[in-house]
Short mmCIF file of the C-alpha atoms (twelve columns), coordinates in Angstrom:
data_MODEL
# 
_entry.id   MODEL 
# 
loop_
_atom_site.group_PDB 
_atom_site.id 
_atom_site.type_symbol 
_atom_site.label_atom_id 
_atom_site.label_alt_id 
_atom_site.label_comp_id 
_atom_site.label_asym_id 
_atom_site.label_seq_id 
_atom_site.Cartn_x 
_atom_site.Cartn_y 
_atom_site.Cartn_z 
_atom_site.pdbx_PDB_model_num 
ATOM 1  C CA . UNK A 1  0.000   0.000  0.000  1 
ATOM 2  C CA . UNK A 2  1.262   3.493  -0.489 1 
ATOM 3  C CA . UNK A 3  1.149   6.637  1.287  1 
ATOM 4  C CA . UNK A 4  -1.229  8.075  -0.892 1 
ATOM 5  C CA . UNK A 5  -3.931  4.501  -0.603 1 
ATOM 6  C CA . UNK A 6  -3.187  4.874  2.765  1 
ATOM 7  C CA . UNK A 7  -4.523  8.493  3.327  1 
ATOM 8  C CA . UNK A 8  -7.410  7.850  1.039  1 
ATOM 9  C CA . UNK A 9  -8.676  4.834  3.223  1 
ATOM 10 C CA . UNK A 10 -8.141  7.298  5.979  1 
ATOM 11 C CA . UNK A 11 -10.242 9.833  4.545  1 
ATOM 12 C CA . UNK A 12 -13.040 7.304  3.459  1 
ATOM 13 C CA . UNK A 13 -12.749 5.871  7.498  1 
ATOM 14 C CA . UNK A 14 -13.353 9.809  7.949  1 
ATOM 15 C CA . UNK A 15 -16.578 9.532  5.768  1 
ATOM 16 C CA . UNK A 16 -17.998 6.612  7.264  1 
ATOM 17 C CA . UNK A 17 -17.771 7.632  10.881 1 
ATOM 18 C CA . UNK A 18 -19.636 10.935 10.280 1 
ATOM 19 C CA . UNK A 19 -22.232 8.517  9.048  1 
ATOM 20 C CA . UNK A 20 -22.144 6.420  11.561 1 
ATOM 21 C CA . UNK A 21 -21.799 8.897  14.342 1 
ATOM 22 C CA . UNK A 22 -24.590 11.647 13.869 1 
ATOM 23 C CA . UNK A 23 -24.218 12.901 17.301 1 
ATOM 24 C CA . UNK A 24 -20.961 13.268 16.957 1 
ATOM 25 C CA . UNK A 25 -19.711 16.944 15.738 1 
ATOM 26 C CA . UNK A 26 -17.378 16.331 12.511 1 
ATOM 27 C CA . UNK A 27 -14.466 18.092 13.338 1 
ATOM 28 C CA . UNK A 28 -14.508 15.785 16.467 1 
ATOM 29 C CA . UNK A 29 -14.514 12.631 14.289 1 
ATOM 30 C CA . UNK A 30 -11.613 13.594 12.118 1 
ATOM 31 C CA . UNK A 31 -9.917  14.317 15.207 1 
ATOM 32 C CA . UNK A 32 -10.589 10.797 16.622 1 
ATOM 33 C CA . UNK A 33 -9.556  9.260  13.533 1 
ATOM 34 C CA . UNK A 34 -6.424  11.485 12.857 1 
ATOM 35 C CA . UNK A 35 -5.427  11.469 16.323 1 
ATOM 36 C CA . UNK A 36 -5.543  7.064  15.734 1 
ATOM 37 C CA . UNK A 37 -3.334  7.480  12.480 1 
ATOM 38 C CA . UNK A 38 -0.818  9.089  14.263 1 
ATOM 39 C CA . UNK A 39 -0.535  6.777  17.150 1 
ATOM 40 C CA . UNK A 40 -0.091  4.224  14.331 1 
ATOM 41 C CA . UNK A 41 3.013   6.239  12.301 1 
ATOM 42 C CA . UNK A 42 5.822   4.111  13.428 1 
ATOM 43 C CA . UNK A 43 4.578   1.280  12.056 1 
ATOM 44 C CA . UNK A 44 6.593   -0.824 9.870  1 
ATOM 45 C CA . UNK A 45 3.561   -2.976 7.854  1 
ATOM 46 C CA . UNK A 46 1.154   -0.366 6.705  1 
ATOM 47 C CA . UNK A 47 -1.378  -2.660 4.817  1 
ATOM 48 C CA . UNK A 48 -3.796  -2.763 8.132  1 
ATOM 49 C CA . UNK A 49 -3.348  0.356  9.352  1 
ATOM 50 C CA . UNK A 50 -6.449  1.756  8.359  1 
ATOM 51 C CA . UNK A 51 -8.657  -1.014 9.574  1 
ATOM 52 C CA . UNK A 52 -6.631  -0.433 12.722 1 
ATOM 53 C CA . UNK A 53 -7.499  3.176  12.833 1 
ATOM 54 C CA . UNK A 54 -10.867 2.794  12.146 1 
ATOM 55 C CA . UNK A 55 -11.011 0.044  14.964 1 
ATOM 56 C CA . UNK A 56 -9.678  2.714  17.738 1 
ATOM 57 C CA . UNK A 57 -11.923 5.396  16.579 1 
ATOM 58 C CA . UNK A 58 -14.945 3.212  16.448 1 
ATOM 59 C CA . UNK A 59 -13.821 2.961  20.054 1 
ATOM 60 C CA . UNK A 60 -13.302 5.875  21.381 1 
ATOM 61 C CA . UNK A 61 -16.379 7.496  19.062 1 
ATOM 62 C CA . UNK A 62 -18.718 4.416  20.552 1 
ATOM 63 C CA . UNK A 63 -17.102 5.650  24.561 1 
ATOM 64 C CA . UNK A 64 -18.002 8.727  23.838 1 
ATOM 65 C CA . UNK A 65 -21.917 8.553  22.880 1 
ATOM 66 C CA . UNK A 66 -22.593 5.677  25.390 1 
ATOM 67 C CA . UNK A 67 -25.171 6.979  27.745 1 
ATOM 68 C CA . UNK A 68 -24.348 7.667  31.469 1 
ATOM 69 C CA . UNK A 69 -25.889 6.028  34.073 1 
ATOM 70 C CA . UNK A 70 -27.003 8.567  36.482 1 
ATOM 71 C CA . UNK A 71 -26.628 7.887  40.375 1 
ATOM 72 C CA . UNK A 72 -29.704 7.486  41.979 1 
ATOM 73 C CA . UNK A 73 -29.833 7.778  45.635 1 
ATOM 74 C CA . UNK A 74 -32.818 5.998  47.356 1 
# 
């Protein structure tokens, strides 16, 4: 895979997280996914890297918009 696949399938895991995410402001999913791609940079075999990424920012995204419990005291 090249550099340039590579960012493409990161931009397309941008794309599909939006999507999938509505609650989610934009700019804070292309954070979470960029953020994901960087943690990944050192990495010598690049061909799963952006199934990787888009595993992490399913993730944290899916963290993020799980509801809260609230405490009840009885």
């Amino acid at each position: 895979m090249t550099g340039d696949d590579e960012l493409l399938q990161v931009e397309q895991v941008i794309e599909r997280l939006i999507t999938r995410y509505p609650s989610v402001a934009s700019a804070d999913v292309e954070l979470t996914v960029r953020t994901a791609h960087k943690r990944l940079a050192e990495c010598r075999i690049r061909d799963f890297v952006p199934l990787l990424v888009e595993k992490a920012a399913r993730r944290d995204l899916a963290e993020r918009t799980a509801p809260v419990a609230d405490d009840v005291v009885l």
